[in-house]
BAKE-155437 format. One record per residue (C-alpha): chain; x, y, z; residue in one letter. Coordinates in steps of 0.05 Angstrom, whole numbers, plus 5000, padded with zeros to 4 digits. Layout:
<sites>
<unit: A; u: X; v: Y; w: Z; code: A>;
...
</sites>
This chain:
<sites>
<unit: A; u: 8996; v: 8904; w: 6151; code: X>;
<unit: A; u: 9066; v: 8913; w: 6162; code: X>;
<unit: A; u: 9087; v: 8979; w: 6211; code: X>;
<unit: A; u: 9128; v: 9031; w: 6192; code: X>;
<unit: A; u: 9189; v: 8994; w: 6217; code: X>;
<unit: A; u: 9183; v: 8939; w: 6185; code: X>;
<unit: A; u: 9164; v: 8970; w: 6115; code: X>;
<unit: A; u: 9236; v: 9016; w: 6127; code: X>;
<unit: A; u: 9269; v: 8943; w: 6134; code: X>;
<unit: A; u: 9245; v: 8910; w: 6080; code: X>;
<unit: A; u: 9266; v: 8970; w: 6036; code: X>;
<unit: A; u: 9347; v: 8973; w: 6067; code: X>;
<unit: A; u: 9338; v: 8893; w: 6056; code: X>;
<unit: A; u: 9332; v: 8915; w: 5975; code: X>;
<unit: A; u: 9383; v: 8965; w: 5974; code: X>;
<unit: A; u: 9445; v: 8929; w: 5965; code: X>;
<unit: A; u: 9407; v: 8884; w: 5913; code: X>;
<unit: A; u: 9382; v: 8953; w: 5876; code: X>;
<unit: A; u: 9455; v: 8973; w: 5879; code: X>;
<unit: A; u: 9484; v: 8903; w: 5847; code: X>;
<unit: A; u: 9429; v: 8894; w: 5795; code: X>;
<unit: A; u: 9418; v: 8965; w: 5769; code: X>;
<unit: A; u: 9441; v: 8975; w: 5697; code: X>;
<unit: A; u: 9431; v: 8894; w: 5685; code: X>;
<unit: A; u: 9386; v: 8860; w: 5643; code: X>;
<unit: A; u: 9336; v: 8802; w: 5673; code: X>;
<unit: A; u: 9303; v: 8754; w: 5631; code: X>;
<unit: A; u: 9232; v: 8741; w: 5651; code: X>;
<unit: A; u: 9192; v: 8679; w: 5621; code: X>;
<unit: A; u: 9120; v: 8692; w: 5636; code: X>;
<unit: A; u: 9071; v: 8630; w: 5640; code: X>;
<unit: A; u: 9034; v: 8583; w: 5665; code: X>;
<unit: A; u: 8986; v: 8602; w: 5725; code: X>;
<unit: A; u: 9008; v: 8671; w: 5731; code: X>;
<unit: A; u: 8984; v: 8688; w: 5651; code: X>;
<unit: A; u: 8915; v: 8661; w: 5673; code: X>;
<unit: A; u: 8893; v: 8690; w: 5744; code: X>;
<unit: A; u: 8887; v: 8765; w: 5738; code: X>;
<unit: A; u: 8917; v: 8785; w: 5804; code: X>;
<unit: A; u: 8984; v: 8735; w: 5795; code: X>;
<unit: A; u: 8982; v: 8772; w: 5731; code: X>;
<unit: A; u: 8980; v: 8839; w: 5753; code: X>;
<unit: A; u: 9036; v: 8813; w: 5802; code: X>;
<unit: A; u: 9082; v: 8794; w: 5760; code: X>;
<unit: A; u: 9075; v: 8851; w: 5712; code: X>;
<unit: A; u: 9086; v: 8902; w: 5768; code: X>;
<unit: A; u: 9151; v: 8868; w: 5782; code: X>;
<unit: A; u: 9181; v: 8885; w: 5716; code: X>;
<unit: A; u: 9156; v: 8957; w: 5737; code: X>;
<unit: A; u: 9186; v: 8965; w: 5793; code: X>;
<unit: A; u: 9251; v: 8928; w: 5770; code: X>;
<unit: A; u: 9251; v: 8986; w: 5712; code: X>;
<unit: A; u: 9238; v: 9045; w: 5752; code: X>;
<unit: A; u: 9299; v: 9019; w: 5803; code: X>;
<unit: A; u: 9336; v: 9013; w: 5735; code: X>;
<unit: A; u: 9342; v: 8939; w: 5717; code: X>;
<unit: A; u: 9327; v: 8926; w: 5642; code: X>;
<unit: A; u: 9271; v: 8874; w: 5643; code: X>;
<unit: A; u: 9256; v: 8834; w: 5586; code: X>;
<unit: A; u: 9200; v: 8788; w: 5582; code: X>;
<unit: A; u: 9185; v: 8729; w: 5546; code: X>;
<unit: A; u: 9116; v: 8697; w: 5544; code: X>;
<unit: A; u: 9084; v: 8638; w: 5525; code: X>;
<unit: A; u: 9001; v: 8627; w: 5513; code: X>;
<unit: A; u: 8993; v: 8550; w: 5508; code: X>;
<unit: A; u: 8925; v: 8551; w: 5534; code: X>;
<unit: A; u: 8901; v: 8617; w: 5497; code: X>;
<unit: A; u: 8920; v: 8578; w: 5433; code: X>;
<unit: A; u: 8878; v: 8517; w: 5451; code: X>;
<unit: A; u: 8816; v: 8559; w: 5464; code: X>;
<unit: A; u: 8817; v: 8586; w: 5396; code: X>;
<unit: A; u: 8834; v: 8531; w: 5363; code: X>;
<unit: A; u: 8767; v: 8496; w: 5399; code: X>;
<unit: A; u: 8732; v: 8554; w: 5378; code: X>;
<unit: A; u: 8741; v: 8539; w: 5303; code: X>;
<unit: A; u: 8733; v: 8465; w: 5317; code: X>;
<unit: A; u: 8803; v: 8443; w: 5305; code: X>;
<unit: A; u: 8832; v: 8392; w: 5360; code: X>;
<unit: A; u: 8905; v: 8399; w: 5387; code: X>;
<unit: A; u: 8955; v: 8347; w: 5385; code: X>;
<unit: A; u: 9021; v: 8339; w: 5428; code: X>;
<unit: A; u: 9085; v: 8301; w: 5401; code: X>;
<unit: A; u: 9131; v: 8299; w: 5461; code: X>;
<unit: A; u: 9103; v: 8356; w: 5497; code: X>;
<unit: A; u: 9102; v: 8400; w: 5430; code: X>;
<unit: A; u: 9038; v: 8423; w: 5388; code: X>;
<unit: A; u: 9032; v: 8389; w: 5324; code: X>;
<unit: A; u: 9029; v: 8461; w: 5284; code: X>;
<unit: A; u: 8994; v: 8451; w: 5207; code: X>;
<unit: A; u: 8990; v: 8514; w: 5162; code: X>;
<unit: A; u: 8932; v: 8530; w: 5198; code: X>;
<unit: A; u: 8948; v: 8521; w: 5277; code: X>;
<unit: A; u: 9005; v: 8557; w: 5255; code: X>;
<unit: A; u: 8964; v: 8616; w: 5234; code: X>;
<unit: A; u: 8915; v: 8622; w: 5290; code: X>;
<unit: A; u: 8977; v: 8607; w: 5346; code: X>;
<unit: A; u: 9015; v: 8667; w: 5310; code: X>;
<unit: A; u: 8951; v: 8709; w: 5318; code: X>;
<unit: A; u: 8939; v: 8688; w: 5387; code: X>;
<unit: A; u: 9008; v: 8707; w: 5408; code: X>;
<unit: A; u: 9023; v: 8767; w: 5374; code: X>;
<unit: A; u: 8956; v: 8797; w: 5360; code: X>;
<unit: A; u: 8925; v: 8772; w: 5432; code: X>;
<unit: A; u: 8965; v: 8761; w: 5484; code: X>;
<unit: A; u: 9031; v: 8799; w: 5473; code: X>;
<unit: A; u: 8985; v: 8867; w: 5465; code: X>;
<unit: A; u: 8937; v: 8842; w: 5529; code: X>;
<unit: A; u: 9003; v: 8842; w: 5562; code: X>;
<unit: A; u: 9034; v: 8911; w: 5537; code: X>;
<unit: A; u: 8967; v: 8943; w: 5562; code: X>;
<unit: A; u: 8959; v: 8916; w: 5634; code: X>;
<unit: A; u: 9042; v: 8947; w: 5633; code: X>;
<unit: A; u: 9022; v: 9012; w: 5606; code: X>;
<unit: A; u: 8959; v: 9013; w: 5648; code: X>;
<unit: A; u: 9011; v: 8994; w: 5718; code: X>;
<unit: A; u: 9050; v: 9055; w: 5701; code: X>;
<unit: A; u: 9105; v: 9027; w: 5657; code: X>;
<unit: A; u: 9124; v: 9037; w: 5588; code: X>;
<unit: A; u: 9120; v: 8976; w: 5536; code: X>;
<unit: A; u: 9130; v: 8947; w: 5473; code: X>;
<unit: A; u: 9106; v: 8894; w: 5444; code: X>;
<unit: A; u: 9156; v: 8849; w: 5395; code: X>;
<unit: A; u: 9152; v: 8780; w: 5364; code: X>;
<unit: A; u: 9215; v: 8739; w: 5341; code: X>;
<unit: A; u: 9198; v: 8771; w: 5270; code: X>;
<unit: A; u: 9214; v: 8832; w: 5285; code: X>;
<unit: A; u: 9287; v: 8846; w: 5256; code: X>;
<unit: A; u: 9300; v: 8782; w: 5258; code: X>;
<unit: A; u: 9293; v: 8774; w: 5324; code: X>;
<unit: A; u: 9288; v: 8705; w: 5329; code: X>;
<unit: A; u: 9312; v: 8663; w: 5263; code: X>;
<unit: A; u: 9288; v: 8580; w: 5265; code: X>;
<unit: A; u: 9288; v: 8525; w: 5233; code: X>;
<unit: A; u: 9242; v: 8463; w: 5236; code: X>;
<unit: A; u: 9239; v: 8421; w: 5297; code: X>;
<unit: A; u: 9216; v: 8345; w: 5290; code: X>;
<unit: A; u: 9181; v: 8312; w: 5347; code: X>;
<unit: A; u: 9211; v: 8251; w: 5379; code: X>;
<unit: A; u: 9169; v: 8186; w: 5397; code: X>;
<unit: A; u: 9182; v: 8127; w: 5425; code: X>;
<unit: A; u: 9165; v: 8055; w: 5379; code: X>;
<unit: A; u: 9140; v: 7999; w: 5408; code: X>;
<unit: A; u: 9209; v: 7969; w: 5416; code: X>;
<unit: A; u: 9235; v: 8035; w: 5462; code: X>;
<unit: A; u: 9270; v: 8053; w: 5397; code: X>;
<unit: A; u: 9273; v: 8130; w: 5386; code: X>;
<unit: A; u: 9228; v: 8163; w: 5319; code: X>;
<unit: A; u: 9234; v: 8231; w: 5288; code: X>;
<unit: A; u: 9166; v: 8251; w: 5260; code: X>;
<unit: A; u: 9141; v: 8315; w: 5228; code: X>;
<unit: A; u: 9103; v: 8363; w: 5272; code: X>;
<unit: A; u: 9099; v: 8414; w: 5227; code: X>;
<unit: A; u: 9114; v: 8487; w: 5230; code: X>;
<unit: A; u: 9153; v: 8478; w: 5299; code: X>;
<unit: A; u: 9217; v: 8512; w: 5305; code: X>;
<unit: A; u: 9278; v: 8521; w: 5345; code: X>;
<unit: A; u: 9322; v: 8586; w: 5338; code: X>;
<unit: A; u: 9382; v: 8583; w: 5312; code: X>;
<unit: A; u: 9401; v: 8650; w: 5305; code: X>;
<unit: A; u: 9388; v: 8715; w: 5347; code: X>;
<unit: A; u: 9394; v: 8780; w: 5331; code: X>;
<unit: A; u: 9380; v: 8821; w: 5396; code: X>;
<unit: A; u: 9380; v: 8889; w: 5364; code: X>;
<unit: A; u: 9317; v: 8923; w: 5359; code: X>;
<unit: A; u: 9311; v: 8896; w: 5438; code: X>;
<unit: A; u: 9364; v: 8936; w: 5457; code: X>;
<unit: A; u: 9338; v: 8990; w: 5418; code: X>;
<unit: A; u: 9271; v: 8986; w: 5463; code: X>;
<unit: A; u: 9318; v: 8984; w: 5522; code: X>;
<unit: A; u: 9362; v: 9033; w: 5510; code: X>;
<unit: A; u: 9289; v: 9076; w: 5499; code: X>;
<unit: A; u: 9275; v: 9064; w: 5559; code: X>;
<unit: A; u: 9215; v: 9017; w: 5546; code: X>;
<unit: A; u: 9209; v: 8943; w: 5578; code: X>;
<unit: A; u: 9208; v: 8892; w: 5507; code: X>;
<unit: A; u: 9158; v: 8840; w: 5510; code: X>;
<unit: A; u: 9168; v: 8778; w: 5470; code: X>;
<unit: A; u: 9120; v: 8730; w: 5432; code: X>;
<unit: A; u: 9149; v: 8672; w: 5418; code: X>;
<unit: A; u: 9139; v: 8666; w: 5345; code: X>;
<unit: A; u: 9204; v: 8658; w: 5297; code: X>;
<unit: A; u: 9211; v: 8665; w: 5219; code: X>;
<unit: A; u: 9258; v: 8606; w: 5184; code: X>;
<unit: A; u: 9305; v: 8629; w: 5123; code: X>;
<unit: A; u: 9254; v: 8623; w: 5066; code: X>;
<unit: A; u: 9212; v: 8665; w: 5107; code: X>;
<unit: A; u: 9159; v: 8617; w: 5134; code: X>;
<unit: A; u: 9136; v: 8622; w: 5207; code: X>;
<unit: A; u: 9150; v: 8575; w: 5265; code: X>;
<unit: A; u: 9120; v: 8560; w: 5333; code: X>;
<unit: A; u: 9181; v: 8561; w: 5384; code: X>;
<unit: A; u: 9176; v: 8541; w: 5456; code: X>;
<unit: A; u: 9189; v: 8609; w: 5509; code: X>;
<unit: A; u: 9219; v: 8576; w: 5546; code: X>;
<unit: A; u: 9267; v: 8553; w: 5497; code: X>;
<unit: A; u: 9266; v: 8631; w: 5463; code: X>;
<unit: A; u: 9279; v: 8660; w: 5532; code: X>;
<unit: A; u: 9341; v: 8624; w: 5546; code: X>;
<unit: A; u: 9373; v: 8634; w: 5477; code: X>;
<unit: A; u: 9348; v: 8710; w: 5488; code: X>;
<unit: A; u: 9376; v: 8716; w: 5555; code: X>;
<unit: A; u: 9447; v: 8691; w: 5530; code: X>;
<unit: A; u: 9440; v: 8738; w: 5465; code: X>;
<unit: A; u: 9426; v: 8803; w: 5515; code: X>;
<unit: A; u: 9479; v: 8779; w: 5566; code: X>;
<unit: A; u: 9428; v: 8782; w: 5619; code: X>;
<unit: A; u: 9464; v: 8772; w: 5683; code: X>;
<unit: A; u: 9392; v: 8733; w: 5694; code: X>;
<unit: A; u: 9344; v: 8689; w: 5668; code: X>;
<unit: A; u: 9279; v: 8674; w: 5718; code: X>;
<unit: A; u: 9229; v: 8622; w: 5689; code: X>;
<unit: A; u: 9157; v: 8618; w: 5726; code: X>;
<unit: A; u: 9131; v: 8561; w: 5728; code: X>;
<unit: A; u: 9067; v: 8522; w: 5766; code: X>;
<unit: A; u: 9108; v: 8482; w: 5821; code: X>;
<unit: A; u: 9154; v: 8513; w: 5883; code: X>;
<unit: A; u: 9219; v: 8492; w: 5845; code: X>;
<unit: A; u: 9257; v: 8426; w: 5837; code: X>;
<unit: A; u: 9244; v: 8375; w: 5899; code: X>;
<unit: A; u: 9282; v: 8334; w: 5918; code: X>;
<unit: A; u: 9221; v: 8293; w: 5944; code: X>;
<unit: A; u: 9162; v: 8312; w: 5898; code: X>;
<unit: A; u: 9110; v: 8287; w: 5957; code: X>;
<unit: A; u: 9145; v: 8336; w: 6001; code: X>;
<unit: A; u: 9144; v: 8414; w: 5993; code: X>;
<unit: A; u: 9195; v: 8425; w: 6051; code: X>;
<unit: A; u: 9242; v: 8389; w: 5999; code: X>;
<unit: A; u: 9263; v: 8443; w: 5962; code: X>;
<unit: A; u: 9324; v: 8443; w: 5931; code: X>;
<unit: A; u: 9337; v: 8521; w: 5933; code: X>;
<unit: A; u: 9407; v: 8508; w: 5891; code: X>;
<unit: A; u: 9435; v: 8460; w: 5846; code: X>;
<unit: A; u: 9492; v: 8466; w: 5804; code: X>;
<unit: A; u: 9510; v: 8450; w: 5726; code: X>;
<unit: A; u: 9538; v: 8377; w: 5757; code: X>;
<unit: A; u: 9489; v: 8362; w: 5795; code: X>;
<unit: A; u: 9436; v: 8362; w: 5738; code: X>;
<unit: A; u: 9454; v: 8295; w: 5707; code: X>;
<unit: A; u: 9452; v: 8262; w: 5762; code: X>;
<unit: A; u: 9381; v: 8291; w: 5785; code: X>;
<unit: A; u: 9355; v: 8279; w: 5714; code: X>;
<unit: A; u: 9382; v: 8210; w: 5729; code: X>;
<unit: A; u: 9339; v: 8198; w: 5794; code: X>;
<unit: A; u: 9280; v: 8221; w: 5776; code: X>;
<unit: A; u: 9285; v: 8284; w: 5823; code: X>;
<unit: A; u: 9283; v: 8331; w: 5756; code: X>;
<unit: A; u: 9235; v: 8301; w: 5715; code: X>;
<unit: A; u: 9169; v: 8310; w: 5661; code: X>;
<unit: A; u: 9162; v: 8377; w: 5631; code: X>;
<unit: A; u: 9214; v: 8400; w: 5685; code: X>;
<unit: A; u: 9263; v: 8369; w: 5650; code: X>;
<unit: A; u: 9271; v: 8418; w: 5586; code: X>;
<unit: A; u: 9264; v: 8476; w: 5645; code: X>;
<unit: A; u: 9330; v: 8462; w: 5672; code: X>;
<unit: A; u: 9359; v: 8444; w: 5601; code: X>;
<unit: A; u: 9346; v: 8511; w: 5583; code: X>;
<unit: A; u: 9375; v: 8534; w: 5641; code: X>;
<unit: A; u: 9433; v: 8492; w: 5633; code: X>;
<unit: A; u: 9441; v: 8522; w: 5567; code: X>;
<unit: A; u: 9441; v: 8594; w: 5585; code: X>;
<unit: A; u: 9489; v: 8593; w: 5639; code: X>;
<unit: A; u: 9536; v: 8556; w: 5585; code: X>;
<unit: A; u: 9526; v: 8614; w: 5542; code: X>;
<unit: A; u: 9545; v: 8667; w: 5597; code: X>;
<unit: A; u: 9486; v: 8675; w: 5636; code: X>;
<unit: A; u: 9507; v: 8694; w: 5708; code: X>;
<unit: A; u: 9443; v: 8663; w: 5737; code: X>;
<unit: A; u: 9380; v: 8621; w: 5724; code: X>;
<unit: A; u: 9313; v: 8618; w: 5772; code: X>;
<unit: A; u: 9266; v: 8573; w: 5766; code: X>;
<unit: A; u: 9202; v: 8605; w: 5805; code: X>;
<unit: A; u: 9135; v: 8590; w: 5826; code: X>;
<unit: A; u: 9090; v: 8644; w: 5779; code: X>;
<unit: A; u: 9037; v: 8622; w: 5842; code: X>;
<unit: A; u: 9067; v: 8665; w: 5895; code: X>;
<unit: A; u: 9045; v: 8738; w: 5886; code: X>;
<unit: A; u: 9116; v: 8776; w: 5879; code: X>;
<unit: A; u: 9156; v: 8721; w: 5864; code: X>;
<unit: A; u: 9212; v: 8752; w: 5824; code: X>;
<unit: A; u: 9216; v: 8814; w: 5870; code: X>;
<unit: A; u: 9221; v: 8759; w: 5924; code: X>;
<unit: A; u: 9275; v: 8729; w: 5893; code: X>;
<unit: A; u: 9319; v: 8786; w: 5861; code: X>;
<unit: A; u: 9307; v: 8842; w: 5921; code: X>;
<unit: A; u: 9306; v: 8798; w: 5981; code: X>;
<unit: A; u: 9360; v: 8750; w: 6027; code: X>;
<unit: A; u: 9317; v: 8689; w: 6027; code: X>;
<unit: A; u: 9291; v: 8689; w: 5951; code: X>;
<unit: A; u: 9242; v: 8626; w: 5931; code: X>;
<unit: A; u: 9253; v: 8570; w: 5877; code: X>;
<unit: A; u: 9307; v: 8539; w: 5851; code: X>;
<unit: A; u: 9368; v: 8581; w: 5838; code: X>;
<unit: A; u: 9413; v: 8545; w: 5773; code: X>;
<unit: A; u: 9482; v: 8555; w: 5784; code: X>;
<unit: A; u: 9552; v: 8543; w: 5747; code: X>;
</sites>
């Protein structure tokens, strides 16, 4: 247990970052490892507590890949990935929609509400949150040549309209989002969070946008976790992409980082969800973990 002394230093250690961040708005993507082990969860969900009660405005943004797949075994339906997306048929569409908004999103809200916060639960339906349009999967032939092939109700926004968040803000409530998007004629799409957090993040003109992932960050030698890369910048990417250094399902991580600090984003995190604390880590402390993407 830390004494006294040290508990008083780790709090003047937050000040100045209470001080810079109060009044903005952080973008949280919650996944991987941290939706599935209780504590991590509780964790991470304090976080956005305490970040609220210091007054940040946190917003967060999950996923529920896994949940989905359970169900969908349940009713004896098999999933199918095209390029790291779900093939999503009328039906997958259905269950993944209740899943995410009926399951997880509300399983969320009540571990907040039972922490001492104040939540509400929102999908990309609601106002228009979140407006898509269908996304095809990409393959690769037999020749290396690139195929576009329909992976059903998939989508990628195209439109945001951040309102009724800011209405749960200004309320004084933390918004979480599931990841669910209506298209034009009204049908419903499937939309990757991590994708929907970034194009949130730049329509709330967060100053940040902190994805949690299952690895310590980009490294620069993937066999070596003292190879962190705790920075890189916009140039830089290409030429890690390039290397192999950023690479897999990291890849559309940093894209979507990439994208939000294009769009105004002051700062993007990429974070082990593994490490108990890690956003308070990285927003209320000098040494921070991850990968930090810059402009």
């Amino acid at each position: 247990m830390p004494s006294p002394m040290e508990k008083a230093g780790i709090l003047v250690e937050a000040l100045p970052y209470i001080k810079k961040f109060y009044g903005k708005t952080v973008v949280i993507k919650y996944g991987g490892h941290a939706m599935i082990n209780c504590e991590l969860k509780k964790a991470v969900l304090t976080d956005a507590v305490l970040m609220k009660y210091v007054g940040m405005h946190p917003v967060i943004v999950h996923g529920g890949g896994p949940e989905i797949t359970g169900m969908l075994k349940k009713v004896g339906k098999e999933s199918s990935f095209v390029g790291g997306l779900r093939v999503t048929d009328a039906e997958t569409m259905e269950i993944a929609q209740m899943v995410l908004v009926g399951k997880v999103n509300k399983d969320i809200v009540g571990m907040i509400n039972s922490i001492g916060g104040n939540a509400v639960g929102l999908s990309g339906k609601d106002g228009n949150l979140l407006v898509a349009e269908k996304k095809m999967g990409k393959v690769r032939t037999r020749d290396g040549a690139e195929e576009l092939v329909d992976i059903g109700h998939v989508g990628e926004v195209r439109q945001v309209n951040p309102g009724i968040v800011n209405t749960v803000i200004r309320e004084g409530y933390i918004p979480v989002v599931a990841p669910v998007a209506e298209g034009e004629a009204g049908e419903s799409y499937n939309v990757n969070a991590d994708s929907a957090a970034g194009v949130l993040a730049v329509a709330l003109r967060a100053d940040k946008l902190i994805i949690l992932t299952d690895v310590e960050g980009i490294l620069a030698d993937r066999n070596d976790k003292n190879s962190l890369l705790s920075t890189i910048t916009l140039e830089e990417v290409p030429g890690l992409i390039d290397r192999g250094i950023i690479d897999g399902g990291m890849i559309p991580k940093v894209e979507c980082c990439v994208a939000a600090l294009r769009g105004g984003v002051s700062t993007t995190h990429i974070l082990d969800g593994r490490v108990p604390h890690s956003v308070l880590l990285e927003v209320f402390t000098d040494r921070g973990v991850g990968t930090m993407v810059v402009k």
